[in-house]
N, C-alpha and C positions, 0 to 999 in steps of 0.2 A: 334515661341513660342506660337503665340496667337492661331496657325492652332492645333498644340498639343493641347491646353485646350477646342480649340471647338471638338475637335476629341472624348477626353476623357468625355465632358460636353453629347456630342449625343451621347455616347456606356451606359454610364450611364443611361441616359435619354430612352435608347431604351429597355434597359435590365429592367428597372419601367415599361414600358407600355409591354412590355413580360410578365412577371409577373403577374400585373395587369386583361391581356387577360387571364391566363393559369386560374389565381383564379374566376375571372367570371365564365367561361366555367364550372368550377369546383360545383360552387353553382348552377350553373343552373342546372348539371345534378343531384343532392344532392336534387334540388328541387324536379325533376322528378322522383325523386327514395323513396323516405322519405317519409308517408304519413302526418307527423304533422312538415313539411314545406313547404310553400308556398311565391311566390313572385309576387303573383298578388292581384286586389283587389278582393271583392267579384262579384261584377257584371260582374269581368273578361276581360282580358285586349289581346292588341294584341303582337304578339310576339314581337317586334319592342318593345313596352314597357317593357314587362318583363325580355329579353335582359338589355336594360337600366337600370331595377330596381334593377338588379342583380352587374352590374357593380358598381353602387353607392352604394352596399352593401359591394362587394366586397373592394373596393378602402375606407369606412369608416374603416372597420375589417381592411384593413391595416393598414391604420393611425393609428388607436385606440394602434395597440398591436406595431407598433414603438415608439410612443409617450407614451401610457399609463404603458406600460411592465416597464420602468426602474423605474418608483417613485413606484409601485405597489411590487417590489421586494426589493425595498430600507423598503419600511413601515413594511416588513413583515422579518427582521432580526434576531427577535425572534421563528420566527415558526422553528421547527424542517425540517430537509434538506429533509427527506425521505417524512412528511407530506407535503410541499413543491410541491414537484416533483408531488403527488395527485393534491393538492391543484389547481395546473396550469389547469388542464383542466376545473374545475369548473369556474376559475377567467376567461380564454379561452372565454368559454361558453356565461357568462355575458358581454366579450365585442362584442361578436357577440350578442346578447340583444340589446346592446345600441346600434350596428352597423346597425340592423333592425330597431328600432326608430326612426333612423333620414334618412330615407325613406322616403320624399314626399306622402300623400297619407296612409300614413300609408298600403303600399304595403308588409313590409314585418313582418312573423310570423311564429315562432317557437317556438314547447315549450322546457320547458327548460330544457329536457334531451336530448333532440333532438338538440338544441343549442349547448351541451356539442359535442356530436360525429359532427355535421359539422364543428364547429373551430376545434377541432383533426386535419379531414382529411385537411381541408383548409389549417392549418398551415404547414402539412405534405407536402402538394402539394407544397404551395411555398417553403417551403425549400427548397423541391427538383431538383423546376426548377430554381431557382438561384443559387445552386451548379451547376448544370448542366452548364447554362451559365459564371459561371465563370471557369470550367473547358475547357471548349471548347476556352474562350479567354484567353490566357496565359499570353498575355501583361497586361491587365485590372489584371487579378488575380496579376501579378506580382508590377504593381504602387500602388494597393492596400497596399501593404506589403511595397514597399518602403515609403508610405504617413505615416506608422506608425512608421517606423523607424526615419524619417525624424521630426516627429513632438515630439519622441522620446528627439532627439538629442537637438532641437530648445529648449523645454523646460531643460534641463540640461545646456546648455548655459544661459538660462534666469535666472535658480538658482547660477550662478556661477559658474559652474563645473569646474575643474580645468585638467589639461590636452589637448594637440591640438593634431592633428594627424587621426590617426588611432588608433580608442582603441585597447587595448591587445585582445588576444581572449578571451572566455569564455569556462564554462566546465560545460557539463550538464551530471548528473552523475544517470545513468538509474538502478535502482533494479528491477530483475525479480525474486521477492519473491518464494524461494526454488527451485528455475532450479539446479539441480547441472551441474559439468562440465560433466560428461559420456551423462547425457540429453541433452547439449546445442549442444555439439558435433555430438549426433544422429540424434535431430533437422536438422540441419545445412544438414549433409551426407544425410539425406531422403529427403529433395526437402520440408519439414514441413518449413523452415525461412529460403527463401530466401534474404532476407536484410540482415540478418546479417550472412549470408556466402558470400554473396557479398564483404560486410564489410572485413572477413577472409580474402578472397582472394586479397584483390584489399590494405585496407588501414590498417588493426587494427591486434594484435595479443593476445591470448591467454593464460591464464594459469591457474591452480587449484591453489585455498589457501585451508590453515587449517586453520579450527573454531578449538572457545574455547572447553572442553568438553561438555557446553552447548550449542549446536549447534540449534540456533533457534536466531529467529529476533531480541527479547529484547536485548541479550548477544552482540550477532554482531551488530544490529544498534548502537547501545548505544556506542561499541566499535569504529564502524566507523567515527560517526556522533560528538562523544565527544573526543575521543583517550583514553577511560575510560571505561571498564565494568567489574571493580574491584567490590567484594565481591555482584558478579551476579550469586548466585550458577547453577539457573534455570529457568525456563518460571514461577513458582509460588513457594515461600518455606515462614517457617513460622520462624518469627523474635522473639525471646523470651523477646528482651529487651522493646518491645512494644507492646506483645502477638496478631498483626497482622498479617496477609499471603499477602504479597507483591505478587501482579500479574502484569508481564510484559504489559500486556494490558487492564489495568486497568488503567483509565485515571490520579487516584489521586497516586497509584502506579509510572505511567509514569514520573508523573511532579517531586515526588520525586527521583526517580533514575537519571534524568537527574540532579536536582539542586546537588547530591553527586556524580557524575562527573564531575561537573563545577567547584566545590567546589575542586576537588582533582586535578586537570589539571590544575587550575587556568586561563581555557580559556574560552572561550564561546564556540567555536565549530567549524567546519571545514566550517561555509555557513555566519561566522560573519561580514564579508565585501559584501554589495552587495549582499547576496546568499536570496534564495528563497527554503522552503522546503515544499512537497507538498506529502501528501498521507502515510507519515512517522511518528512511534511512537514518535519521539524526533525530537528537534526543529534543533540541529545542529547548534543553535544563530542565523538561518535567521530571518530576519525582513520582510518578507512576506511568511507566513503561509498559510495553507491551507487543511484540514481533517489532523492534527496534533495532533494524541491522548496528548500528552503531557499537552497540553492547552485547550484540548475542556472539561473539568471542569470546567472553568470559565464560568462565568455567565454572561450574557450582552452584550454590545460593547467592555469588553476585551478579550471576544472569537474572534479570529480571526480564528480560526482552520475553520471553518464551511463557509468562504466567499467563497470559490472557488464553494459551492454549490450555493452561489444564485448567481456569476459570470456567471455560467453556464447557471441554470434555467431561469434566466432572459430574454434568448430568448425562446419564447414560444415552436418554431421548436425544437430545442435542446430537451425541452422535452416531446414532440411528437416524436421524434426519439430515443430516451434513453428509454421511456415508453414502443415504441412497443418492441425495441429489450430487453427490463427485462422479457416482460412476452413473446416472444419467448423464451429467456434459460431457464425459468421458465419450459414452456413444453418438452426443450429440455431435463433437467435433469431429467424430470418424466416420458420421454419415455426412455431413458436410465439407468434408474433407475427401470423401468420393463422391460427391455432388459437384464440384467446384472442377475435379479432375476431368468428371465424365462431359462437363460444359464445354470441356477445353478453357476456362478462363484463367484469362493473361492479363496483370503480371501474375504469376504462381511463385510460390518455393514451398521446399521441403514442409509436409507436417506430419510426417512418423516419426519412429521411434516414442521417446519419450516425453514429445509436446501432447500428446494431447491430456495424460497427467498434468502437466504442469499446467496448462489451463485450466483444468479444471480447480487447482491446489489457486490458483489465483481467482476465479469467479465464481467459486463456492465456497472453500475451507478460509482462505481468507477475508472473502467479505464476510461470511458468518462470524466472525471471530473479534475483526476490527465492529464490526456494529455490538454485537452483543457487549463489547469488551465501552464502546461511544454510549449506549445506553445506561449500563453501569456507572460510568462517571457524570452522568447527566441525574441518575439518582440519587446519588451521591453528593451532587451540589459542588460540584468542581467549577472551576472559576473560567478556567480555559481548557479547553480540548481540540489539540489535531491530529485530523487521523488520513489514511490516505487509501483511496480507494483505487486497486490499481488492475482491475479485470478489464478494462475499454481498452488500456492501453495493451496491454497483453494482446487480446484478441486483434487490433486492430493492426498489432505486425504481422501476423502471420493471414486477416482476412482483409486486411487493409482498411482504413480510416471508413469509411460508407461502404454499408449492405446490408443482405440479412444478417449476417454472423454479428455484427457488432450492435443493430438497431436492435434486437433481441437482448445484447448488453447493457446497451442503455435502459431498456425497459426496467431491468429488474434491477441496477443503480436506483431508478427512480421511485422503485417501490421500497428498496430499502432508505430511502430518505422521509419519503411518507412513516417508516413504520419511526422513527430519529424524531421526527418533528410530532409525532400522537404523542409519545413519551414524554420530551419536551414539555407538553398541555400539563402535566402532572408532576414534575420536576419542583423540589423544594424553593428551585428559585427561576426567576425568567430565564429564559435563554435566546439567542440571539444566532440565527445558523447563519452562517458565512460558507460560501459554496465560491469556492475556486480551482484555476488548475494551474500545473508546473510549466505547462508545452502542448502543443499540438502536434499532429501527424499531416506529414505531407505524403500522397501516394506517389507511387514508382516503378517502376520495373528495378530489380539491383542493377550495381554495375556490373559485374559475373553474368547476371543473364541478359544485361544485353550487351555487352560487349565480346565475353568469351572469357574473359581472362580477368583476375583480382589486382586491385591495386597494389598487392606487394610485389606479384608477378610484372606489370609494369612498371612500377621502380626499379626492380634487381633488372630489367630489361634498358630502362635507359643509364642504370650502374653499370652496364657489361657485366653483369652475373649470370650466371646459369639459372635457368626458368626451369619450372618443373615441367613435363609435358601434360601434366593431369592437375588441373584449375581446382586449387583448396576452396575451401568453404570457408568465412568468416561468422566463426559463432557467435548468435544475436545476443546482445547484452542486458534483456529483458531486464526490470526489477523482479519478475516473479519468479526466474528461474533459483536469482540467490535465496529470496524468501526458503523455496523449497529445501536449496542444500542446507540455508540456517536451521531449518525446526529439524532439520534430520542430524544436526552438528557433524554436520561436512563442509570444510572450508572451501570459499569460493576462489579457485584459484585459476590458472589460464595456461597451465601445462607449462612450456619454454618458456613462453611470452610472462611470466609473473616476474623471472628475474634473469635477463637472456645474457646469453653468455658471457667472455670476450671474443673482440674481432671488430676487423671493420664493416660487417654487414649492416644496413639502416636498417633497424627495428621502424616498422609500420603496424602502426595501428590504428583500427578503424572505431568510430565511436558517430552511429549512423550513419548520415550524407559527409561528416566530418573525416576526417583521417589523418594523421600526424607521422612525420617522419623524421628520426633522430638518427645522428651518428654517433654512437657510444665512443669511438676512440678520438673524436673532436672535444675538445675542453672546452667548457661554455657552448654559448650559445655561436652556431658555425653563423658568417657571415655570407652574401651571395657570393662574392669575391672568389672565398675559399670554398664554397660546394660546383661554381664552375670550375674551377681549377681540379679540382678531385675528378667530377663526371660532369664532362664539359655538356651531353648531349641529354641530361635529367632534365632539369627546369622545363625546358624547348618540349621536350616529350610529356609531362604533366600539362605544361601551358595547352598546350598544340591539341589536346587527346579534347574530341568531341563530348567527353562523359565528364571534364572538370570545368567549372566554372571561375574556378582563380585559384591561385598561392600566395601566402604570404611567407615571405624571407628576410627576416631584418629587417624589417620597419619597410618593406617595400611590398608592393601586390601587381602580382605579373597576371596578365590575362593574355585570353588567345589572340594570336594574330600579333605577339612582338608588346601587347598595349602593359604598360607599364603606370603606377603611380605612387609616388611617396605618399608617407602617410604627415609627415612633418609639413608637406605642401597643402597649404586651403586650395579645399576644390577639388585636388587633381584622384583622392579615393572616393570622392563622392558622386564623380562621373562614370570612373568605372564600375564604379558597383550597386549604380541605382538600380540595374532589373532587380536586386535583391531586396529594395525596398526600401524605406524612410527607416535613417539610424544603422543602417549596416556599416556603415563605415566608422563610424565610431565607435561600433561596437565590437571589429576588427581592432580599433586603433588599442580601445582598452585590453584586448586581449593580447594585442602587442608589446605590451610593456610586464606580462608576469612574468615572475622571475623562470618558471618553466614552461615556457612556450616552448612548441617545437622546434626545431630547425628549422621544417619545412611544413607550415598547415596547407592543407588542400581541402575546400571545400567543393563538393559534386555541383554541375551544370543542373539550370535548373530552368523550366520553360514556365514564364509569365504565363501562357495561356491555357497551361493545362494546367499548371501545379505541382507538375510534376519533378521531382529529384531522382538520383540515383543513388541508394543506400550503398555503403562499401560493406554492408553486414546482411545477412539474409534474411531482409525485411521490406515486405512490401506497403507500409507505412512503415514510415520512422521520422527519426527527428535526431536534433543533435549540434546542426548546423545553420544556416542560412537558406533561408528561399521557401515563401509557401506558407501556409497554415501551422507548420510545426510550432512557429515563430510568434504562435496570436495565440496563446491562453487567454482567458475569462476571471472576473473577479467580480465576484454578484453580491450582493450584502443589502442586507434591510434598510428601507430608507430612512431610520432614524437615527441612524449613523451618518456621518461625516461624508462627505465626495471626496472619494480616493485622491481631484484633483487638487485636493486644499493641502497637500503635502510639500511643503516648499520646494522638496527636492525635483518637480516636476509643474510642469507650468499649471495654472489654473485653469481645470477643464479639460486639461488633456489626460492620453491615456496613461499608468505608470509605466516608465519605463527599466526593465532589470528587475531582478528579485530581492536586491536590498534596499531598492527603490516602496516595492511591496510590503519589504519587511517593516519601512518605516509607514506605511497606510493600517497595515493590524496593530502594530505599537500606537497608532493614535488611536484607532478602537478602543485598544484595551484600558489604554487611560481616560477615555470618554465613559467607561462604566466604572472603571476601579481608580479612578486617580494612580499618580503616577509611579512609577516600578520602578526596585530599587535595584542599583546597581549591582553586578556579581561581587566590586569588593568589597560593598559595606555587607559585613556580617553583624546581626544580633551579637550585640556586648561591645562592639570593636569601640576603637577610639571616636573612628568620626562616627560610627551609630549610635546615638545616646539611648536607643533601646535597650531592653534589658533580656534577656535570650530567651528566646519564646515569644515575642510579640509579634504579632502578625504585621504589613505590611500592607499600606494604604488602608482601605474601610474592606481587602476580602473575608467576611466571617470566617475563613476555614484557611486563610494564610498562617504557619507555624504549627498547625495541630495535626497530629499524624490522624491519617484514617486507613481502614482497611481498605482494601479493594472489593465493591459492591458488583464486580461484575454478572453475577447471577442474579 
């Protein structure tokens, strides 16, 4: 025993003074390269000294940013995440300052822009040569991981935990925000993710579900995560009883939609025992949060959504390594974004200004943050974890569903699943990766660029309103773009449209290939009756228009060409609206009956043979709607789990259909490892709990007991 602690006391010990040498070498040649650096004094010194001077510069800069980095990231919990990740190099900078100060001789000086780029590269260098040496030693890497598990477990004993054994396993539940299944499967066949055709082949199996006719993240998260995404017409529509426009990504939006799912469920959510949810619009009732639109409105220390950004940042390398690789994609998206120009390739839109930030903030700073933030709780020994990876989808509005832009996305998805599942190997307890999505991407041309003109310019046209002579742009409703404004605590708002005037103008809004159009000075929901009687020559002109594929009015669905069908009538929606596929018309009918359906929904035309939709938003993949690949998400899970199709709620062997359909296939998961989950109203102590407060729930070891967050 004692040979093992000196063994592991000197690999430790040797891998500090490795280290240590790589960061010296490193400043001294930083010295010699850098003109307003130096490590000697003025009269000039011999090498033997500035050697030396170097190393005690080196070895303070370390100390400083081990020691100093966590209180400095603790004081600074109000700073915005994205100001932050800045922030680091400047704070970097200043303690390589102070690390020159306390130089004997006052030997060492930098100024202090010059201090900022050597801590960079410094921090960069050790990073590197300590992953290196923990990769090369498998064992060290490996007690590492056990010491956290270990110390894990010791404190769950010290709170009481209840349970002996071997805990249940766990289930970490992976979103690859809008992969559909034809993508994941292409992926997989072209040598693009190899990890998870590994997975295929060896442990896990496959299958397509149906989304709601809303086919986008709010609709299915919310569906997933609650077992609720009741009267969710779309990604943004506008509420008459509160003359607001509810947007799925909209933080105060978010936290309302989840409380009227909790509220209708009467549960908390599928992460309520032990779960952790990380990178996702809605909470799901875990109690460790992390970039969780839902909550990142709140102000203070009850923002929790925002921690896994200074978990992360906290080590200075982290963000020297996140920093260089944001503003590589950064370049990356603006050389292919003049690649794609100079090709002529059609469909195109817009990608200046400020998208190629924002890609980046979504296929860098975000996945580093949700994995690091995945792996941490995988340490930890958390019961359940969902996180939501949402870079494919990003990329693939703006490069569209297949190409290079996005098979490059996928790729390094897949490596970060590889690096989830090595962790996993070493994880205090088994785990169990579930790899799903919300939605898929159908490609398109918009309707703006191929018709000329936006679908509210066509409305106000068949309302006899004045048209603009200059066709607006509808701004894409990305997940990642709010991510961005939340870590910077800038509310996600939509200018007029968050809460538009009075008047009788119809607010339209687009919510992908979807679009919704209300009359605010109409009480209730307008009838066909009364919207031909108002603008006798609207319907005729949405029906008529080659770019829409149907409307629904009142329990009715008008199609081109005069073609009509009740929905109250067997048959007569299931004929009109088969090009859209198996289930569309019920999934019309249920969205027929939410209390805030539109007036008037319009779904974009949509060609069986190519795939193809028309976005009403400036997206050449999207989703949202009806028609295409948007429509076929993926649900992959190991095969010692249950078949999705033994869910009552869906026939035996077929695909799930809906995301509360879903929600109820991970609720039986999760009762297959941890027995069954207790309701949101029995509380510890209550009447009907005959627990006594603090007892955990079902056999999870770590149900009831607080733990910190392990995410470093």
């Amino acid at each position: 025993m004692w040979r093992g602690r000196w063994r592991t006391t000197g690999s430790a010990l040797l891998r500090v003074i490795i280290v240590w040498a790589v960061s010296t070498l490193t400043m001294l040649a930083l010295a010699g390269i850098l003109p307003d650096f130096r490590l000697q004094s003025d009269d000039g010194d011999s090498i033997t000294q500035i050697a030396l001077t170097a190393a005690w510069g080196a070895g303070a800069f370390g100390l400083l940013s081990a020691v100093v980095w966590p209180v400095l990231v603790r004081a600074l919990l109000l700073v915005p995440a994205l100001v932050l990740g800045l922030l680091v190099f400047f704070l970097n900078g200043s303690l390589l300052l102070i690390a020159l100060s306390l130089i004997p001789a006052w030997r060492g000086e930098a100024a202090p822009e010059t201090a900022v780029v050597v801590a960079a590269v410094m921090s960069a260098v050790a990073s590197a040569t300590s992953t290196a040496l923990a990769v090369r030693d498998d064992e060290a890497y490996r007690r590492r991981l056990y010491r956290l598990a270990d110390r894990r477990r010791r404190r769950q004993r010290g709170a009481g935990a209840s349970g002996a054994g071997e805990p249940a396993p766990g289930l970490v539940f992976l979103q690859l925000d809008g992969v559909g299944y034809e993508v994941l499967r292409g992926a997989c066949a072209g040598g693009l993710m190899p990890t998870v055709a590994g997975w295929l082949d060896r442990s896990h199996r496959i299958t397509p579900w149906r989304t709601d006719w809303s086919s986008q993240t709010g609709a299915s998260q919310l569906g997933i995560l609650h077992g609720s995404n009741f009267d969710v017409p779309a990604f943004r529509w506008y509420e008459k009883d509160t003359g607001e426009v509810m947007v799925c990504n909209r933080p105060t939006s978010a936290a309302e939609l989840q409380r009227r799912a909790v509220a209708r469920t009467g549960d908390g959510g599928l992460l309520t025992l032990d779960g952790a949810s990380r990178g996702n619009l809605f909470s799901g009732g875990a109690d460790q949060l992390a970039l969780v639109l839902s909550v990142s409105a709140r102000r203070g220390r009850a923002n929790r959504s925002r921690a896994g950004y200074f978990a992360y940042f906290s080590d200075p390398a982290n963000a020297v390594r996140t920093a260089v690789s944001f503003v590589a994609e950064v370049v990356r998206e603006i050389g292919q974004s003049l690649r794609a120009r100079i090709r002529g390739d059609r469909p195109r839109v817009s990608r200046g200004g400020l998208y190629p930030l924002i890609r980046a903030f979504a296929t860098v700073v975000e996945r580093d943050v949700v994995v690091a933030a995945v792996i941490g709780d995988m340490l930890a020994g958390r019961a359940a974890v969902y996180a939501d990876l949402v870079a494919y989808d990003e990329v693939a509005h703006h490069s569209g569903p297949r190409g290079r832009d996005t098979d490059r996305v996928l790729a390094r998805l897949d490596r970060s699943l590889a690096l989830i599942a090595r962790v996993a190997e070493h994880a205090p307890r088994e785990y169990r990766i579930v790899l799903l999505s919300d939605h898929g991407q159908s490609p398109g041309e918009t309707f703006l660029g191929r018709y000329g003109l936006t679908l509210k310019d066509l409305v106000r046209a068949g309302c006899g309103l004045p048209v603009s002579r200059r066709a607006g742009r509808t701004r894409s409703g990305a997940e990642a773009r709010a991510a961005v404004l939340a870590a910077l605590h800038r509310p996600v708002e939509e200018g007029e449209e968050a809460r538009p005037g009075p008047g009788s103008d119809p607010v339209v809004l687009a919510s992908g290939n979807l679009a919704l159009i209300s009359f605010p000075d109409v009480p209730g929901r307008a009838s066909r009756e009364r919207v031909e009687r108002a603008h006798p020559a609207l319907l005729a002109t949405l029906a008529n228009h080659p770019g829409v594929g149907f409307l629904l009015v009142d329990g009715v669905v008008l199609g081109p060409g005069g073609a009509v069908a009740r929905l109250d009538v067997p048959g007569e929606a299931e004929a009109l609206l088969s090009p859209f596929g198996p289930g569309a018309a019920e999934a019309v009918r249920r969205t027929d009956a939410f209390p805030h359906v539109a007036d008037i929904m319009v779904n974009s035309a949509y060609d069986p043979d190519t795939g193809a939709v028309h976005a009403f938003e400036e997206q050449i993949g999207s989703h949202g709607g009806l028609g295409g690949e948007q429509g076929h998400p993926f649900l992959m899970w190991p095969t010692v789990l249950s078949d999705p199709g033994a869910d009552p709620r869906t026939d035996p062997g077929a695909e799930p259909v809906g995301a509360e359909a879903v929600h109820g296939v991970l609720r039986r998961w999760l009762r297959e490892a941890d027995g069954p989950q207790v309701p949101l109203g029995l509380r510890p102590g209550s009447v009907q709990d005959p627990r006594p407060e603090g007892a955990g729930g079902g056999i999870l070891p770590s149900a009831g007991v607080p733990a910190r967050d392990e995410t470093r």
